[in-house]
C-alpha positions as CSV (number, residue, x, y, z in Angstrom):
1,X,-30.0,-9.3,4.6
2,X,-32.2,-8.5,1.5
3,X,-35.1,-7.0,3.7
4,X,-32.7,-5.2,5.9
5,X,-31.0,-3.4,3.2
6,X,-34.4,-2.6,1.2
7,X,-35.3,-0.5,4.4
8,X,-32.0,1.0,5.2
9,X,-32.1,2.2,1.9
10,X,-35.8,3.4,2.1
11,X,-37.1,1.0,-0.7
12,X,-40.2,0.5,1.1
13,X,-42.5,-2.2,0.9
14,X,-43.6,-5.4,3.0
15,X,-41.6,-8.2,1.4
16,X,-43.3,-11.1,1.5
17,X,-41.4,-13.2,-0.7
18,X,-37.8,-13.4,-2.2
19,X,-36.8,-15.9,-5.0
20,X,-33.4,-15.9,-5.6
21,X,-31.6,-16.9,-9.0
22,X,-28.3,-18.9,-8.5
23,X,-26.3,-21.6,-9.4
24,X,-26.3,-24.6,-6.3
25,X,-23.2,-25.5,-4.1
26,X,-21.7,-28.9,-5.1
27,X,-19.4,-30.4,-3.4
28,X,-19.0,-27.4,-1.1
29,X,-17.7,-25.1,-4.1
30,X,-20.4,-22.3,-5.5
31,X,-19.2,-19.3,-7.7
32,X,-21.9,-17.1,-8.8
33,X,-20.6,-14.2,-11.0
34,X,-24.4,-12.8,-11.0
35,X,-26.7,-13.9,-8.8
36,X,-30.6,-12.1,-9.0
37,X,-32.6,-11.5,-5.8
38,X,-36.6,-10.8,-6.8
39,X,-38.7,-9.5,-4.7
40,X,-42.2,-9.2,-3.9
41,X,-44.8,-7.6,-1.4
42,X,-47.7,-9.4,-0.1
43,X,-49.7,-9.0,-3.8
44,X,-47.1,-11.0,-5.5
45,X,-46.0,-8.1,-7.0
46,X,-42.4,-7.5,-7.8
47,X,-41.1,-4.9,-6.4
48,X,-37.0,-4.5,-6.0
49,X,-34.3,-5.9,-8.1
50,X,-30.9,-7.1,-6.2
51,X,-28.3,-8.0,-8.8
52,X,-25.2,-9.6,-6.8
53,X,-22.0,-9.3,-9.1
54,X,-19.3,-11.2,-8.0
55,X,-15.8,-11.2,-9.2
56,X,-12.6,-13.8,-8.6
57,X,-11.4,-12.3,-6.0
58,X,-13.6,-13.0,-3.6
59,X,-15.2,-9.6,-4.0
60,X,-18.6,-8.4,-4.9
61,X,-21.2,-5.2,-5.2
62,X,-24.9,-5.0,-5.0
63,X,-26.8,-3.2,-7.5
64,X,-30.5,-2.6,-6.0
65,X,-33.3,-1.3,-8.2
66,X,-37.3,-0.2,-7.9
67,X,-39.6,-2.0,-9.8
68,X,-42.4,-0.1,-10.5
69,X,-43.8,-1.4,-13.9
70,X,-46.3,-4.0,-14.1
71,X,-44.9,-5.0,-17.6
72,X,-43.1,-8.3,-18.2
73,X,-39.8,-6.7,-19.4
74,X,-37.4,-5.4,-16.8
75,X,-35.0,-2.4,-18.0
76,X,-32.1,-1.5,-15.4
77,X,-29.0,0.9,-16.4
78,X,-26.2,2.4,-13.6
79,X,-22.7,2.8,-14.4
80,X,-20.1,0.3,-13.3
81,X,-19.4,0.4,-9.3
82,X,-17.1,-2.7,-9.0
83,X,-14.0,-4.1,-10.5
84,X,-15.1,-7.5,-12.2
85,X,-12.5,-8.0,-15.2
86,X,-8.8,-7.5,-15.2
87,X,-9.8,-6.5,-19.1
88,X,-12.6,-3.8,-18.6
89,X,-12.1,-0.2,-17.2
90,X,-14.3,1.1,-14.7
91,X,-15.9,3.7,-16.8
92,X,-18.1,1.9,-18.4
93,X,-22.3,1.2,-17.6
94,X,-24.9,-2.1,-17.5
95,X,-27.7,-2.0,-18.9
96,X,-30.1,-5.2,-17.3
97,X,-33.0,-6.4,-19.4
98,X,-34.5,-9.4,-18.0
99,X,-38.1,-10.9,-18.0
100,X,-40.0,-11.5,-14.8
101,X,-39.6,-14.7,-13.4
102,X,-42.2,-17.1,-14.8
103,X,-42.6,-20.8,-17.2
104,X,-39.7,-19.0,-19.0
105,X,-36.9,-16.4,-17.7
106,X,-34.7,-14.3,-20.0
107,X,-31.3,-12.1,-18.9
108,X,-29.5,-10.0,-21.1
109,X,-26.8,-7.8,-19.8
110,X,-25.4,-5.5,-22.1
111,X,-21.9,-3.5,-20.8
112,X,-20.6,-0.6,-22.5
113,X,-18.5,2.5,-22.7
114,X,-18.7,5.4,-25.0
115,X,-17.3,4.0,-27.7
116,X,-19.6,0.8,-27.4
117,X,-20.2,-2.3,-26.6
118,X,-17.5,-4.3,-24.6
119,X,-19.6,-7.4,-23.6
120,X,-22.7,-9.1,-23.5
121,X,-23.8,-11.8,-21.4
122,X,-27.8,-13.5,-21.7
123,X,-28.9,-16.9,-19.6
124,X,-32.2,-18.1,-20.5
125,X,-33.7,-20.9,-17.9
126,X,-37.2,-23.0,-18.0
127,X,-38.6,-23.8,-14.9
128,X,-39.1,-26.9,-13.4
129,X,-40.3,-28.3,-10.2
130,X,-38.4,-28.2,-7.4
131,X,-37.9,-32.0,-6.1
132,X,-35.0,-34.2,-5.8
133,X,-35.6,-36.3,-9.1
134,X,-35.2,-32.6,-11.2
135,X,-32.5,-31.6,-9.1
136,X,-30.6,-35.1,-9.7
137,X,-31.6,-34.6,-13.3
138,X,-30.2,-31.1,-13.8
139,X,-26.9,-32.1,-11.8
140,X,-26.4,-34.7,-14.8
141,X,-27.3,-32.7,-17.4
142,X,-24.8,-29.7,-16.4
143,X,-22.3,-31.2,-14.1
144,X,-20.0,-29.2,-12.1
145,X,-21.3,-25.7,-13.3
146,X,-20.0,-23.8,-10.7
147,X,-16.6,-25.4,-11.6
148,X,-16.8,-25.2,-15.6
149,X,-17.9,-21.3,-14.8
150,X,-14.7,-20.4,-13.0
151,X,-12.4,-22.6,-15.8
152,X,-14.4,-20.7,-18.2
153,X,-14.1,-17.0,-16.8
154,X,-9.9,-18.0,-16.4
155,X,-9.6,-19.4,-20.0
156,X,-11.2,-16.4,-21.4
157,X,-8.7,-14.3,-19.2
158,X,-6.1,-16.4,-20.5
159,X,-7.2,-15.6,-24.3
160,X,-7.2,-12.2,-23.8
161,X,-4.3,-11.7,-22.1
162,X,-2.2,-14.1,-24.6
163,X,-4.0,-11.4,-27.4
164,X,-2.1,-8.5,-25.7
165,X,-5.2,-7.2,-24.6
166,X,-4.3,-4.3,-22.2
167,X,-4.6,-5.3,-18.6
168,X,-6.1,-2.6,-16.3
169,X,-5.6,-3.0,-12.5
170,X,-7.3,-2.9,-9.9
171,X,-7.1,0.2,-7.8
172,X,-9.1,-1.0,-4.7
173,X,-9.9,-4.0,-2.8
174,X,-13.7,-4.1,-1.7
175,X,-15.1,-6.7,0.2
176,X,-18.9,-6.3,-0.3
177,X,-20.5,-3.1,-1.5
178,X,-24.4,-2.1,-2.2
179,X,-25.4,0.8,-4.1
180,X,-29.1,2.0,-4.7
181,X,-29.6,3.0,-8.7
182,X,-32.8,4.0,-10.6
């Protein structure tokens, strides 16, 4: 699906290699609200961006970027495509900074209208080995994350709307959109 859509949309480049950033199905539940497809040609160099938003109704939109510094420090900006919070107009913009994937990896996802800012999300992850005794290890140490995310996203949702926050509705329902930004 990734390498399809790199050369439908002319990204071009031999991929190689993909690494995708997610949280893991447990239990047979997974909800990703971002998930962040990296990837590379046959230098191990990275060269396309795929950030997969998701929202909770079973919807979700692509963003897919170039890469065409060698730096560390990944800067991405498009406007908003996709519905994602009963809370948030569509006119607003994202603006992605976020490390190349290494020992440490750093997100920071800034969204905004003209006025300013309306939300930020970061995540910041170490990497580990990829066996069964870390995997075991990390499934204690952050139980049921898919599960506390969703709970999460709802009781925020259920803060804001108890606030009176204005509640803006949806005008379309998608099923799963890609757009090409740079």
């Amino acid at each position: 699906w990734v390498t399809k859509n790199l050369i439908k949309y002319n990204i071009n480049f031999k991929v190689t290699k993909i690494k995708l950033l997610c949280f893991p199905r447990i239990f047979g539940y997974v909800f990703n609200p971002l998930s962040i497809f990296y990837c590379y040609d046959q230098n191990s160099q990275l060269k396309a961006i795929l950030y997969e938003v998701k929202n909770t109704f079973n919807e979700q939109h692509t963003y897919v970027f170039s890469v065409s510094s060698s730096s560390n420090l990944i800067l991405h900006k498009c406007d908003k495509r996709f519905y994602v919070s009963p809370f948030i107009e569509m006119k607003t913009f994202y603006n992605f900074r976020l490390s190349k994937p290494g020992n440490v990896i750093n997100i920071f996802i800034k969204q905004a209208d003209i006025e300013g800012i309306l939300l930020i999300a970061c995540q910041v992850g170490k990497r580990l080995e990829f066996n069964s005794k870390n995997l075991f290890f990390q499934f204690l140490k952050h139980p049921l994350m898919s599960f506390k995310v969703i709970l999460a996203i709802h009781f925020e949702a259920f803060r804001l709307w108890s606030k009176g926050i204005k509640h803006v509705k949806k005008k379309t329902k998608i099923k799963n959109n890609l757009s090409i930004e740079n």
